[in-house]
NUZANU-183180 format. One record per residue (C-alpha): residue number from 1; residue in three letters; x, y, z. Coordinates in nm, 4 decimals, padded with zeros to 6 digits, always signed. Example, Ala and Ser with C-alpha at 12.3 -4.5 7.8 and 13.67 -1.06 7.14 Angstrom:
% NUZANU-183180
   resi   resn          u          v          w
      1    Ala   +01.2300   -00.4500   +00.7800
      2    Ser   +01.3670   -00.1060   +00.7140
% end
This chain:
% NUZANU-183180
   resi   resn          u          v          w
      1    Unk   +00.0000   +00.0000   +00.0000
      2    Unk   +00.3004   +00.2422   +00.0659
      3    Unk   +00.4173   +00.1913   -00.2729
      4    Unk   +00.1102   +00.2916   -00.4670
      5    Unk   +00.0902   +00.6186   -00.2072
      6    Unk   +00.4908   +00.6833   -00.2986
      7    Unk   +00.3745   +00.6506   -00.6825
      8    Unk   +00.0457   +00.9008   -00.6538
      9    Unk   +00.2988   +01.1650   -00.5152
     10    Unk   +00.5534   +01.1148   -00.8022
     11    Unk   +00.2322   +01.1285   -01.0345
     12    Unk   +00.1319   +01.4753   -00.8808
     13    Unk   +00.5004   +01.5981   -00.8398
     14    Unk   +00.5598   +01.5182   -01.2461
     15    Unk   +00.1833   +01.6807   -01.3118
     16    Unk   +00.2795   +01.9989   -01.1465
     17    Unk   +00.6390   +02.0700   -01.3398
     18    Unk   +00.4222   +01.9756   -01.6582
     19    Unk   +00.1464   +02.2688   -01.5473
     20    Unk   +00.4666   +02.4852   -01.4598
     21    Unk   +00.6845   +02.4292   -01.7731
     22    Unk   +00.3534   +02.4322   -01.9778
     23    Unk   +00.2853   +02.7924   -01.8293
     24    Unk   +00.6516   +02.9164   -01.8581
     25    Unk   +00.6221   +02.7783   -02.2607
     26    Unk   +00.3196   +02.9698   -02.3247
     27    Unk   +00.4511   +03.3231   -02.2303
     28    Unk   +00.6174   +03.2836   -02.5890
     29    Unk   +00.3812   +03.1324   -02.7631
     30    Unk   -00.0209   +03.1488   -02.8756
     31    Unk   -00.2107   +02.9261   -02.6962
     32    Unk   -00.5810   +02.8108   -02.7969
     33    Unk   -00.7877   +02.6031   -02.5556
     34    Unk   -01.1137   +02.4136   -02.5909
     35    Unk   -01.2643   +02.2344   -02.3074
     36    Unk   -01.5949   +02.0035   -02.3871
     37    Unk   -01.8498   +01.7592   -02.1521
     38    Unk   -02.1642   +01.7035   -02.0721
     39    Unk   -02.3296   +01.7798   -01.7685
     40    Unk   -02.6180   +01.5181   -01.7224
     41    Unk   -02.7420   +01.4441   -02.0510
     42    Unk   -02.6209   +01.8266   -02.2191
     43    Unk   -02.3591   +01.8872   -02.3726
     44    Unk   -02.1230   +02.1862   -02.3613
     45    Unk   -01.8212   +02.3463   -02.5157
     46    Unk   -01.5880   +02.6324   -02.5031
     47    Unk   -01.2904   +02.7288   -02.7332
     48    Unk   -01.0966   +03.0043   -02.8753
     49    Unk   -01.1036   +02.9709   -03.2336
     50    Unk   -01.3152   +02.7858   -03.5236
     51    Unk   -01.0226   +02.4639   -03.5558
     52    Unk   -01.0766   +02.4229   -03.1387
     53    Unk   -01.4816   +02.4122   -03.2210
     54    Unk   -01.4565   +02.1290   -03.4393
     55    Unk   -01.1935   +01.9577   -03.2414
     56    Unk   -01.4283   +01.9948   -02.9403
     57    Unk   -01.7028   +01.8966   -03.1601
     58    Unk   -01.5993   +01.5816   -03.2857
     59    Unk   -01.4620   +01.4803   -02.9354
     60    Unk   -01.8043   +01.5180   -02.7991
     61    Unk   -01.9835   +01.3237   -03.0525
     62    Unk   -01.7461   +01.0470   -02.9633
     63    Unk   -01.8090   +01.0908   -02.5961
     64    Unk   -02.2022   +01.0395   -02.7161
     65    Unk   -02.1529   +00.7248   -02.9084
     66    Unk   -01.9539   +00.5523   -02.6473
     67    Unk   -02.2261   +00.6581   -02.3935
     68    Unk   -02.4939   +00.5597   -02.6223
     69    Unk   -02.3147   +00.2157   -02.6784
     70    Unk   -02.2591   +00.1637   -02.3494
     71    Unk   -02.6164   +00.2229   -02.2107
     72    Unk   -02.7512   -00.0045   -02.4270
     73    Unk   -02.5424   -00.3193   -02.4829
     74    Unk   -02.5673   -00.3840   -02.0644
% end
């Protein structure tokens, strides 16, 4: 059990230099976002340009699929 609570804190420790570097790399360079889910049964989506939208898009429609298919093959 002390082993898998040694490996979650390496797992955070490496997530948190990957938020830092990530933030230190952006400073120089554009950055576009997109974040997509559903809450309950709608769905919803934000971006910062047209090429995030459909990116977003097309991730969501996957999410609904897999739902779909795995509501109804139980």
């Amino acid at each position: 059990m002390s082993k898998l609570i040694l490996i979650g804190i390496f797992l955070l420790f490496i997530a948190t230099l990957l938020i830092i570097i990530g933030s230190i790399k952006s400073i120089k360079t554009k950055t576009e976002i997109a974040a997509a889910g559903f809450i309950g049964p709608i769905p919803f989506s934000f971006f910062s340009n047209k090429r995030m939208f459909y990116i977003s898009l097309i991730f969501l429609a996957v999410l609904f699929i897999l739902n779909l298919i795995l509501r109804y093959t139980r």
